[in-house]
C-alpha positions in Angstrom: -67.8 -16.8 -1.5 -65.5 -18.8 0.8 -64.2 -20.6 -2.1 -63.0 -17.6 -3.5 -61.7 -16.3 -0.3 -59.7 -19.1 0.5 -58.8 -19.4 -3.3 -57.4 -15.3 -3.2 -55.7 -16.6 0.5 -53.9 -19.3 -1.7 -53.3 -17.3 -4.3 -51.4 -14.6 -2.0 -49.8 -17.5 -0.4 -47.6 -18.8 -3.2 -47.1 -15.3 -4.5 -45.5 -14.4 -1.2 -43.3 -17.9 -1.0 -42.1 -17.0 -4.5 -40.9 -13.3 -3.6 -39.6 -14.1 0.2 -38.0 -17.7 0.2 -35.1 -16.3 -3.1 -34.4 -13.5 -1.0 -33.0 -16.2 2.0 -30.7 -18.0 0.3 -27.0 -17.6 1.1 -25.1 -15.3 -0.8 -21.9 -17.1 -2.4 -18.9 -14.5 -2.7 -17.3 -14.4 -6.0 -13.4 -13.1 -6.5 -12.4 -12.1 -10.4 -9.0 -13.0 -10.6 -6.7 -9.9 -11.7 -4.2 -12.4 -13.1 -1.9 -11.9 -16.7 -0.3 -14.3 -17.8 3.6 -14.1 -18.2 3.7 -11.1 -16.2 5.8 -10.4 -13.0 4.1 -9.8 -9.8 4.9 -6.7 -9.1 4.2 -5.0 -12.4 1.9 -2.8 -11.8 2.6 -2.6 -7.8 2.3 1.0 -6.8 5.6 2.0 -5.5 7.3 -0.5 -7.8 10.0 1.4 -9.4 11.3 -0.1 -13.0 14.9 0.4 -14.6 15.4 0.7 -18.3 19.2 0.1 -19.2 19.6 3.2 -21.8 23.3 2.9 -22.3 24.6 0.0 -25.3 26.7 -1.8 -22.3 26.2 -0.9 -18.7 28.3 -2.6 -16.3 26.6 -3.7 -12.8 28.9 -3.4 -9.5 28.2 -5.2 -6.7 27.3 -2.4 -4.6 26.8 1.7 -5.3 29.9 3.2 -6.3 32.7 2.7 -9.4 34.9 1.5 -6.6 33.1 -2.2 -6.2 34.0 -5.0 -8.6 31.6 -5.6 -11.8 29.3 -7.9 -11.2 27.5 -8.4 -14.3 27.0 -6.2 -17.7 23.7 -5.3 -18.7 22.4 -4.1 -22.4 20.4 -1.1 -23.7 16.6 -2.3 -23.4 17.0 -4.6 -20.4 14.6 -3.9 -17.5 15.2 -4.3 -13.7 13.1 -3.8 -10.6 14.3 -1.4 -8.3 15.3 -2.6 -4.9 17.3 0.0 -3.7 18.7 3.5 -4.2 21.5 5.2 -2.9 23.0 8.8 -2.8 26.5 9.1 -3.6 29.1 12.3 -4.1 31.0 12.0 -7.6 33.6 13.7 -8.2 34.4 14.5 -11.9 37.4 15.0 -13.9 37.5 18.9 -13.4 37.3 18.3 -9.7 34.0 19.3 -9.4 31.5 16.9 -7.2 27.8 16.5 -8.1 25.6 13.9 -6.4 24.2 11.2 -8.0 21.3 8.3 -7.8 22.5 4.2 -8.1 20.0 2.1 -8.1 19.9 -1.5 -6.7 18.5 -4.7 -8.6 18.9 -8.1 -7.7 21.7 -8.0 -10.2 23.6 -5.1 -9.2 24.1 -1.9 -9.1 23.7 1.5 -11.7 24.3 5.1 -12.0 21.1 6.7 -12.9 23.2 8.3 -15.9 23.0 4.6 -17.5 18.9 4.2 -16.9 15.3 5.5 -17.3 13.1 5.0 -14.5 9.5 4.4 -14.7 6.8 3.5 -12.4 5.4 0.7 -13.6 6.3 -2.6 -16.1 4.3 -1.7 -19.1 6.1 1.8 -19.0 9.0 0.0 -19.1 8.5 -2.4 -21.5 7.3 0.2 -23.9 10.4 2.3 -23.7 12.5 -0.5 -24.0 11.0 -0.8 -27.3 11.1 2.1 -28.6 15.5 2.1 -27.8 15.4 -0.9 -29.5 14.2 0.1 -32.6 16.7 2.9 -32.7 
């Protein structure tokens, strides 16, 4: 009889050391890495604003208005990331003045009647496509 109590004692032993001892052991963190290859950092960046170029040749100035000098040319299907945005009073050929958007890239700058603007890179990419295969 005290065999089998201290057998049942050993028995309840080992069973515990199997269930508690796992359940001390240090947790390792593990990060999954969100990362695509080729893409830009801030592709899909909420509050990331991205430019389609929807005229054939667009013409970049410097700063926001037609006043400033060229300072690049752009073509229909290229895509910028917005940096800036300005509001600025056109006046047209009538005499008539409407507001307008230019946006700001690292390249330059465009009147919103030259772009598309979507809010994120695969947006962008797609309709870039799509006035490509017109």
């Amino acid at each position: 009889m005290k065999h089998s109590r201290f057998l049942w004692k050993l028995v309840f032993l080992f069973l515990g050391s199997v269930f508690f001892f796992p359940a001390c052991q240090k947790k390792v963190e593990q990060s999954i890495d969100f990362d695509i290859p080729g893409e830009e950092p801030l592709a899909y960046l909420p509050g990331v604003e991205w430019a389609v170029v929807t005229d054939s040749v667009a013409a970049l100035r410097e700063d926001a208005g037609f006043e400033h000098k060229v300072s690049q040319h752009a073509r229909r299907g290229d895509i910028f990331v917005v940096t800036g945005k300005q509001l600025l009073n056109v006046k047209a050929a009538d005499g008539t003045v409407r507001t307008v958007v230019w946006y700001g890239f690292d390249q330059g700058w465009l009147i919103e009647d030259s772009l598309s603007i979507y809010e994120n890179r695969m947006n962008a990419q797609n309709a870039a496509e799509q006035l490509l295969k017109r």
